[in-house]
Steps between C-alpha positions, in 0.01 A plus 500: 500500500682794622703481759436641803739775674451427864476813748724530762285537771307170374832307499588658833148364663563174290810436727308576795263322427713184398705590868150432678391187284877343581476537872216285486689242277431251783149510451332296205436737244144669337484236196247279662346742777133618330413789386231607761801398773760744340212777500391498849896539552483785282196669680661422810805711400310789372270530800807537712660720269221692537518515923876535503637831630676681216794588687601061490674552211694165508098340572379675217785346249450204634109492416524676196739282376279179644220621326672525164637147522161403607386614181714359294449178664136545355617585166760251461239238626222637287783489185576159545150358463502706171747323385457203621114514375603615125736204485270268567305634191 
């Protein structure tokens, strides 16, 4: 596989993103939370993404960068079962 030469605007939103996800370290994590659950977050973020006042810029980094750990929260979930499904066969 070729290795993959990671932009640096994705690694700078990968930090944010992993600053967001470690202030809620106290919380229990998106392992076990379902799918529907982590989508109706999701929604939730967009639809007040999409009411917030432009000029917020610190709300709008904030959401944006909820939104994309929301998503990967899906993905990462949705991952797992792959695997966890084609090692069972």
């Amino acid at each position: 596989m070729k290795q993959v030469e990671i932009r640096s605007e994705v690694l700078g939103f990968a930090e944010q993103m992993e600053k967001r996800l470690q202030s809620h370290d106290d919380r229990p994590g998106w392992k076990k939370e379902p799918d529907a659950y982590l989508y109706d977050l999701l929604v939730s973020k967009v639809e007040k993404l999409g009411v917030t006042d432009f000029s917020d810029r610190e709300a709008h980094l904030k959401l944006t960068t909820d939104i994309a750990n929301f998503a990967m929260m899906l993905n990462d979930n949705m991952r797992r079962k792959e695997r966890e499904h084609e090692s069972r066969n």
